[in-house]
The first five atom37 places (N, CA, C, CB, O) and aatype in JSON, in Angstrom:
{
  "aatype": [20, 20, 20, 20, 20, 20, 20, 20, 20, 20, 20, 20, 20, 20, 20, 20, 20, 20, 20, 20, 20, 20, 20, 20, 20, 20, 20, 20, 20, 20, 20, 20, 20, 20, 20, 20, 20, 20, 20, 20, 20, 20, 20, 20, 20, 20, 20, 20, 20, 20, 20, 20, 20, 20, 20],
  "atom_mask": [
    [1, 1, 1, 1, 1],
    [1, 1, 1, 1, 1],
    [1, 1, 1, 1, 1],
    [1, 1, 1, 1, 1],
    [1, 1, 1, 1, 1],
    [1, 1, 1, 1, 1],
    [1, 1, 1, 1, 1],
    [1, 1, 1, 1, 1],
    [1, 1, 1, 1, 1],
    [1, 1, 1, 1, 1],
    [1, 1, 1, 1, 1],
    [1, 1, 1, 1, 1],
    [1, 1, 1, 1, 1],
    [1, 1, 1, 1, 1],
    [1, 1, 1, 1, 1],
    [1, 1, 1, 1, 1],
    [1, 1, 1, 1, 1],
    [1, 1, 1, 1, 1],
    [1, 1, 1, 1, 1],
    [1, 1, 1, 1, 1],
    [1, 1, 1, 1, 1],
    [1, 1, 1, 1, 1],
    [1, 1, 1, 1, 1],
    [1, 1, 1, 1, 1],
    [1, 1, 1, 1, 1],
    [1, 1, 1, 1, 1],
    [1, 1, 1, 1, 1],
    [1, 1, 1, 1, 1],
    [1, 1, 1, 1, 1],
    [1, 1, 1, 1, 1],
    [1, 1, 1, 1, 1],
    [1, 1, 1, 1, 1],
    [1, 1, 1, 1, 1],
    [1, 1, 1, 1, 1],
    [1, 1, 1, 1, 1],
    [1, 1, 1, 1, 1],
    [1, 1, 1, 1, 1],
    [1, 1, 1, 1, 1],
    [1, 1, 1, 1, 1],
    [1, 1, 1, 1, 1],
    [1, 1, 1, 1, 1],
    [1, 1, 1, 1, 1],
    [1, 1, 1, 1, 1],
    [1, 1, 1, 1, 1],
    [1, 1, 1, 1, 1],
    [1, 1, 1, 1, 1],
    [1, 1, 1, 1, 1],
    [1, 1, 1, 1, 1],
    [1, 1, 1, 1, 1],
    [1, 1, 1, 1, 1],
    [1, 1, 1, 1, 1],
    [1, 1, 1, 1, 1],
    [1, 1, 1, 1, 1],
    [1, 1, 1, 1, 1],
    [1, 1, 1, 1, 1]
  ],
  "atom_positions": [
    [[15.8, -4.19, -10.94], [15.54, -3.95, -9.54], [15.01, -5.25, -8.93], [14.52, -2.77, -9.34], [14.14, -5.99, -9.4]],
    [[15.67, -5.39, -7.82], [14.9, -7.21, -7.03], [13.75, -6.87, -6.9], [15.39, -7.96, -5.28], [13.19, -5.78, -7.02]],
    [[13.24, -8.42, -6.5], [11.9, -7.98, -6.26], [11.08, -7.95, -5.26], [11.32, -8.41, -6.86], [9.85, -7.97, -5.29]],
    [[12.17, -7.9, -3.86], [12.38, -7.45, -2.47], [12.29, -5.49, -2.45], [14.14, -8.18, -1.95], [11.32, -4.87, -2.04]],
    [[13.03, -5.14, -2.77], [12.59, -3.84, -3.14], [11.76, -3.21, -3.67], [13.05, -3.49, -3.52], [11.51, -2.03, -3.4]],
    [[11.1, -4.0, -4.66], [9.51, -3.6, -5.58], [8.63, -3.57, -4.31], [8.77, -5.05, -6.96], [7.93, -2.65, -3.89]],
    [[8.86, -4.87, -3.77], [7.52, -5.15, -2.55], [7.8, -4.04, -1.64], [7.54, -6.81, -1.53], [6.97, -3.14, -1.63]],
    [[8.66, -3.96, -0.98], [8.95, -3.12, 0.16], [8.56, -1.67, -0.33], [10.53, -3.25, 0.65], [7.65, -1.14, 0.31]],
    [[9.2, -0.83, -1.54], [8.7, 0.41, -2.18], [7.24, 0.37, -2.03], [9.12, 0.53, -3.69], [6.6, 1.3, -1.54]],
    [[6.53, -1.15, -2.62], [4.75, -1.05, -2.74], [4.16, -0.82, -1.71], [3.98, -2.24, -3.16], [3.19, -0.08, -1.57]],
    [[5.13, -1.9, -0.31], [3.98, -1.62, 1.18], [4.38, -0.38, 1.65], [4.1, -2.79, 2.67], [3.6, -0.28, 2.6]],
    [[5.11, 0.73, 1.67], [5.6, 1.62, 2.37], [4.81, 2.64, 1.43], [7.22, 1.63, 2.58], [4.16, 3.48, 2.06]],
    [[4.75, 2.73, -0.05], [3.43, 3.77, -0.56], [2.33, 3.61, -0.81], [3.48, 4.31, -1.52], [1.47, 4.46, -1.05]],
    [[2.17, 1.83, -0.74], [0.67, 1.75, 0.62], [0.16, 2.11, 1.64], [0.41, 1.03, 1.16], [-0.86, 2.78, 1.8]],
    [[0.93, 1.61, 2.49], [0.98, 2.42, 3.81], [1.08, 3.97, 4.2], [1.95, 1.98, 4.35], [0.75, 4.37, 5.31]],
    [[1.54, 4.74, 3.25], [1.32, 6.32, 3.07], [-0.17, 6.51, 2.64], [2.39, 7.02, 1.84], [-1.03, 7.1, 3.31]],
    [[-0.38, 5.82, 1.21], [-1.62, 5.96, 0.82], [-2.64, 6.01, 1.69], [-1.85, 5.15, 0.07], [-3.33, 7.0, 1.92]],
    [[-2.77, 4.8, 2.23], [-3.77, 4.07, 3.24], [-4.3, 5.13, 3.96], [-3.12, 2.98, 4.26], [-5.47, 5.38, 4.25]],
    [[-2.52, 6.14, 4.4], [-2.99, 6.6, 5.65], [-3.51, 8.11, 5.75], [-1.91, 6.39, 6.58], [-3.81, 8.78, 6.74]],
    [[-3.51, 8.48, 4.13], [-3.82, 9.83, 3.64], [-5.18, 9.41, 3.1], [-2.71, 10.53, 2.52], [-6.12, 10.2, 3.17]],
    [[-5.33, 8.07, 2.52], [-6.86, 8.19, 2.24], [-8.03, 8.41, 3.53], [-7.21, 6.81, 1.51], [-9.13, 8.96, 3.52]],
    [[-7.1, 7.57, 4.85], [-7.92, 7.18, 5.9], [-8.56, 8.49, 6.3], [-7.16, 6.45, 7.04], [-9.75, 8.76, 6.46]],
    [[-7.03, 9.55, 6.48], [-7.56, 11.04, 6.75], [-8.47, 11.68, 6.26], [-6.85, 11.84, 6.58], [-9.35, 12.1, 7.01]],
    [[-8.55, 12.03, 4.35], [-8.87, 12.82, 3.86], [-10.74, 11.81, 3.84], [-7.75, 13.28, 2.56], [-11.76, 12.31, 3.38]],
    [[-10.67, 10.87, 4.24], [-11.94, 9.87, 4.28], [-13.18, 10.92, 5.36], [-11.34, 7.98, 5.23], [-14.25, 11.51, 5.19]],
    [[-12.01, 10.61, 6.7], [-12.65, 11.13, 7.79], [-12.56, 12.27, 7.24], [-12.17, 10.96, 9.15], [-13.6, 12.34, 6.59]],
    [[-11.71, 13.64, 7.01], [-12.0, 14.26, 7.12], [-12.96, 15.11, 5.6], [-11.05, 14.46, 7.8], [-12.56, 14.51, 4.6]],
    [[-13.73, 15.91, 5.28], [-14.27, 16.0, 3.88], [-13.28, 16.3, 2.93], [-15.32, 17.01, 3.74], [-12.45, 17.21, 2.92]],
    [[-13.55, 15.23, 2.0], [-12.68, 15.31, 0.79], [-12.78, 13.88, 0.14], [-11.09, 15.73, 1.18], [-13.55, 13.1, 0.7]],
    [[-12.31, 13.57, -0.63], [-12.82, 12.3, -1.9], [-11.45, 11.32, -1.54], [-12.85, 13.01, -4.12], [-10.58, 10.99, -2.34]],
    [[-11.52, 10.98, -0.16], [-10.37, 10.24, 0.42], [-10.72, 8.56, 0.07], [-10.25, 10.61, 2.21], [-9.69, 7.89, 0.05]],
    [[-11.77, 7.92, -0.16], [-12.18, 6.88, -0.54], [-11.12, 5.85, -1.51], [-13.33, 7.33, -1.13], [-10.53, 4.77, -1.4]],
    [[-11.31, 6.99, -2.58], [-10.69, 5.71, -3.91], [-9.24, 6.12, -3.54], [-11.16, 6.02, -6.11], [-8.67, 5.35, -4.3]],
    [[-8.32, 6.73, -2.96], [-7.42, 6.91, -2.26], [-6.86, 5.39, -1.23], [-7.94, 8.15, -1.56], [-6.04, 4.49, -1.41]],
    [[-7.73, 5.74, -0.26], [-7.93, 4.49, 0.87], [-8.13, 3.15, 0.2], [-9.3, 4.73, 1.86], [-7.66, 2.1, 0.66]],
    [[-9.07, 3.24, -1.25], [-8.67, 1.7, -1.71], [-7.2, 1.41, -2.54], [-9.9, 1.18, -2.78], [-6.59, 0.35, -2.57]],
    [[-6.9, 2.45, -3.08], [-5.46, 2.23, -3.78], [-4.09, 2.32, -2.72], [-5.28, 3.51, -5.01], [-2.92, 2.14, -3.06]],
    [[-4.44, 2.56, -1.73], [-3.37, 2.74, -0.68], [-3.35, 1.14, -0.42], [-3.78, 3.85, 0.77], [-2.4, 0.42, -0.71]],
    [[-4.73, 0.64, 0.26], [-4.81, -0.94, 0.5], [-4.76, -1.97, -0.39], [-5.85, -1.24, 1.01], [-4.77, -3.18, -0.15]],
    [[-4.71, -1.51, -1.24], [-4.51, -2.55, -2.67], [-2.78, -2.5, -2.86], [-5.5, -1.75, -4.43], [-2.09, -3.51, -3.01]],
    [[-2.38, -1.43, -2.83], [-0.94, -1.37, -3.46], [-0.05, -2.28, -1.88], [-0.32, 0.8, -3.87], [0.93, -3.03, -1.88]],
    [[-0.88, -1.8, -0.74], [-0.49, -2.36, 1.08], [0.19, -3.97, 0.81], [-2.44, -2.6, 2.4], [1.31, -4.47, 0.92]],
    [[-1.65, -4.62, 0.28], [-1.7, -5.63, 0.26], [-0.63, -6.46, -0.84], [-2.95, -5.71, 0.18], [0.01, -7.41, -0.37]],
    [[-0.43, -6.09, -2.35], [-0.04, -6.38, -3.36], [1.59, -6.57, -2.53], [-0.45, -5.29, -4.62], [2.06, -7.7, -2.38]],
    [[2.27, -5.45, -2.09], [3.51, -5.45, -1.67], [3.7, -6.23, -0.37], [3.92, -4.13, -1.57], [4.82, -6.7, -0.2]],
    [[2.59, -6.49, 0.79], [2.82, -7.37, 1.77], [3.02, -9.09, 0.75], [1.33, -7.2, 3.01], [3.92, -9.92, 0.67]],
    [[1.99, -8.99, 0.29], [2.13, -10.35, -0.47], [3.64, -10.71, -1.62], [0.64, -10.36, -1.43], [4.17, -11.8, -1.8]],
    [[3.88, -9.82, -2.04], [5.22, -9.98, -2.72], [6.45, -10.12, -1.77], [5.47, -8.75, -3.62], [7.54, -10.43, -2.26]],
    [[6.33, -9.95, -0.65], [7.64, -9.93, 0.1], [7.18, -11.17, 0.48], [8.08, -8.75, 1.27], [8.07, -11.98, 0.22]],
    [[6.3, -11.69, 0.92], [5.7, -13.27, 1.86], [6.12, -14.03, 0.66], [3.61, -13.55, 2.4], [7.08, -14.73, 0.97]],
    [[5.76, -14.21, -0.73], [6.31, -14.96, -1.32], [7.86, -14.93, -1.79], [5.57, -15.03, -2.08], [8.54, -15.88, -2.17]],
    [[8.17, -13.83, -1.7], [9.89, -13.89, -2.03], [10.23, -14.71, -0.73], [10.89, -12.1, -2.1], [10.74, -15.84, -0.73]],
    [[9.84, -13.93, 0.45], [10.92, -14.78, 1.49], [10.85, -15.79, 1.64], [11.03, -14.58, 2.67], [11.39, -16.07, 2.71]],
    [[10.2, -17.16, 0.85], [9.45, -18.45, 0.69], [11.02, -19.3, 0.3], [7.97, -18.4, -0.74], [11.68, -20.22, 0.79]],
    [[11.11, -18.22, -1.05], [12.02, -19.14, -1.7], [13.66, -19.22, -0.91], [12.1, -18.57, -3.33], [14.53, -19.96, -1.37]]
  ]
}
């Protein structure tokens, strides 16, 4: 699998993550370590596409 597609798969179930941790944050529930694995996986896949499109 390229590794244009790894990144893009990572920021798009970051960006889900992110946005289910953000909810379940605000609203009661253990949305936290959620919201950091959403922004970690966000970040990991924004950064893999910035360096692919380099080369």
């Amino acid at each position: 699998m390229p590794e244009r597609r790894i990144s893009a798969a990572l920021a798009a179930g970051g960006a889900v993550l992110t946005a289910a941790g953000a909810a379940m944050y605000v609203l009661p529930g253990p949305g936290f370590p959620v919201l950091v694995v959403g922004l970690a996986a966000l970040t990991t896949g924004l950064v893999m596409a910035a360096a692919g499109h380099r080369r």
